[in-house]
Structure formats: structure tokens, C-alpha cells
N, C-alpha and C positions, 0 to 999 in steps of 0.2 A: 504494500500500500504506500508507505513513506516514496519505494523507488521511483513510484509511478507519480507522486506529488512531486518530489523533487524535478524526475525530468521533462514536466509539465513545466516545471517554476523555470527550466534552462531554456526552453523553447523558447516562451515569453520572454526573456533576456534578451535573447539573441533574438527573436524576429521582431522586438519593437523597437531596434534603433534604425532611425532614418538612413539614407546610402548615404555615403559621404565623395567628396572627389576624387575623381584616381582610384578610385576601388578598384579589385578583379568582377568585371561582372559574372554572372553568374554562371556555374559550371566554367570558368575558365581560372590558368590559373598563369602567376604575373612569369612572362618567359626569363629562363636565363640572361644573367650579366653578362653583357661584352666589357662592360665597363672597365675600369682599373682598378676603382674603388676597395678596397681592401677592408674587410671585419675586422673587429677589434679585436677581437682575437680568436686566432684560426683554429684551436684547441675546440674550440662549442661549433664550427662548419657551420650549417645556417639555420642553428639554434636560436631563436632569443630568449634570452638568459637573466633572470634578476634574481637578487638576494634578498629571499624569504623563507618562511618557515612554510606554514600554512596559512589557509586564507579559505574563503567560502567555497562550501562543500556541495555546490548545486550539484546534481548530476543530470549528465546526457547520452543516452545509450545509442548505438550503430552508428559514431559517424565513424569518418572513415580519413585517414592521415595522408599528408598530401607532402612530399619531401620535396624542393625543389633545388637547384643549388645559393640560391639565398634565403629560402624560406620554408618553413614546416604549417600548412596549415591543417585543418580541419574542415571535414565538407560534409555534408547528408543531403537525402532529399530534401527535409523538413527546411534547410537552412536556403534564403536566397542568394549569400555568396558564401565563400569561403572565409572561416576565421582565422586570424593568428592566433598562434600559439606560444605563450611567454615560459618557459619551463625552470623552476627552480636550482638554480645555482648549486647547494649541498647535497642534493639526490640525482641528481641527473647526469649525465655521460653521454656525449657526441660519440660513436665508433664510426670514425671515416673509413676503415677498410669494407665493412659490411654497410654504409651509409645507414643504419640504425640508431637508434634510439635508446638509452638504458635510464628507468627513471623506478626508484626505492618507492614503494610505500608506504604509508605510517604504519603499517603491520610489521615493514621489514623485507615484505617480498616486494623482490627486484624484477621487473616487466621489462622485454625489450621486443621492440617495432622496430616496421621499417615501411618506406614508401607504399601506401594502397591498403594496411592492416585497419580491420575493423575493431574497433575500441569501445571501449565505455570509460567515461573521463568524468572526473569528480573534478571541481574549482569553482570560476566563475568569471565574471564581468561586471557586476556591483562599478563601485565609481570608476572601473576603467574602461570606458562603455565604448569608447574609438580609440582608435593609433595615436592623436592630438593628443590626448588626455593621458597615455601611458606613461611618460616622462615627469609628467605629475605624482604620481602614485605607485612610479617603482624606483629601484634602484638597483640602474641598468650593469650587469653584467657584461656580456654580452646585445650591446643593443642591434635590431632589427632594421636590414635595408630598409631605406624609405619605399623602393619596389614591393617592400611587403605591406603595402596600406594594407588596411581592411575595416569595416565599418564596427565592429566587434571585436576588441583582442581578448582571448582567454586565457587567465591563467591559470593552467595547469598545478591541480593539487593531489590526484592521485589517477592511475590508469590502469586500466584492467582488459585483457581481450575479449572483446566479444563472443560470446557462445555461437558456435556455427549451427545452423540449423540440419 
């Protein structure tokens, strides 16, 4: 009952903020850098990365993780673009050889993704509700190409794989 409230309360999150400019529209996702532009650092690949503990626990079941080479985001049906993804600094792990994902849970168990894995993601978007407003409200790590807009940044406070059917 709680899962099914909770991921009703992320929906609502996520599908009542207005588009913003420069977003990916919808089912697309922002293409590779030609750029030169360089990460702050290359250890987190194209993680965005901030120093927290936890944070609100909404939950969102079946989206589905989108790895790009500057961005990681999150997509489902239910959602009309793609969101970023801000992933905590002391649990989390970039592995560039397998371009996956390795992120601890507050249980202890350690999950790792990789491009297109179906998820179920606890966190939220509470006052961080656009890409504008994250710099406000975190403390960036690893900060996020400006090519990663998105209307919704999430951050990531625990992930679970989705149950296949």
C-alpha cells in the first residue's frame, strides 16, 4: 500500500513541473560531446555527483536508466522527458571499464546498473525541482554538463532492480 502511495506521490513530482528551455524532448536523449569541455572530474564519467547523506524517500518503480557519455538519466512511459540523475558522492562508484553504475544502500547492499536496466529508485525532487535550482540545494561533486538540462533533477537515494516479469 505505502509503495503504491509513495510512487503515486513521484509521479506527481515529476509530471507537475513545467518544460523548461533546452530540455531533451521527449523520448530523446541530449547526443554526445564533441566539445572539449572537460568534467570535473573524470573518476565519477558522467555521473552527477553531490555530497549527501540521504534525502526524501519518494519512490518510482520501472523507469528505466539512460547512460550517455555526459549524462545518466532516467526515462519511463509515465514520465514526458527524461530526468537527471544527481547520485551521492559516499555510496556511489563510476566503473568506466563496464560503463556501470555501483551505488550502496542504506541496508548495505551494493546494486550495480548499467545503460537500459530497469530500476526502482527511492529519492526525490522536493526543492530541487529543475537543473536552475540544483546548485542551490546541492553540493556539487561532480557537477552535471549543462547538455544534461532537464526539467526534473533526481536525486538518487537508494536503487533496486526491477523485478522482471
Amino acid at each position: 500500500m505505502w509503495r503504491a502511495v509513495l510512487a503515486l506521490m513521484a509521479i506527481v513530482v515529476l509530471s507537475s513541473c513545467a518544460p523548461g528551455e533546452g530540455t531533451p524532448r521527449s523520448g530523446s536523449m541530449p547526443s554526445p560531446s564533441t566539445g572539449s569541455a572537460q568534467r570535473q572530474d573524470e573518476a565519477w564519467g558522467p555521473l552527477a555527483v553531490a555530497d549527501y547523506e540521504h534525502g526524501m524517500e519518494a519512490l518510482i518503480e520501472g523507469v528505466t536508466l539512460r547512460i550517455t557519455d555526459e549524462c545518466v538519466f532516467m526515462t519511463s512511459e509515465l514520465l514526458e522527458q527524461p530526468r537527471l540523475l544527481v547520485w551521492p558522492a559516499s555510496r556511489t562508484t563510476w566503473n568506466e571499464d563496464t560503463r556501470s553504475i555501483s551505488i550502496q544502500n542504506d541496508d548495505e547492499e551494493t546494486i550495480t546498473v548499467a545503460d537500459g536496466a530497469r530500476v526502482n529508485m527511492g529519492g526525490g525532487a522536493s526543492k530541487i525541482d529543475n537543473f536552475d535550482k540544483a546548485d542551490q540545494h546541492l553540493d556539487w561533486v561532480s557537477k552535471p554538463s549543462p547538455t544534461c538540462r532537464s526539467d526534473v533533477v533526481w536525486v538518487v537515494g537508494s536503487l533496486y532492480k526491477a523485478p522482471t516479469s
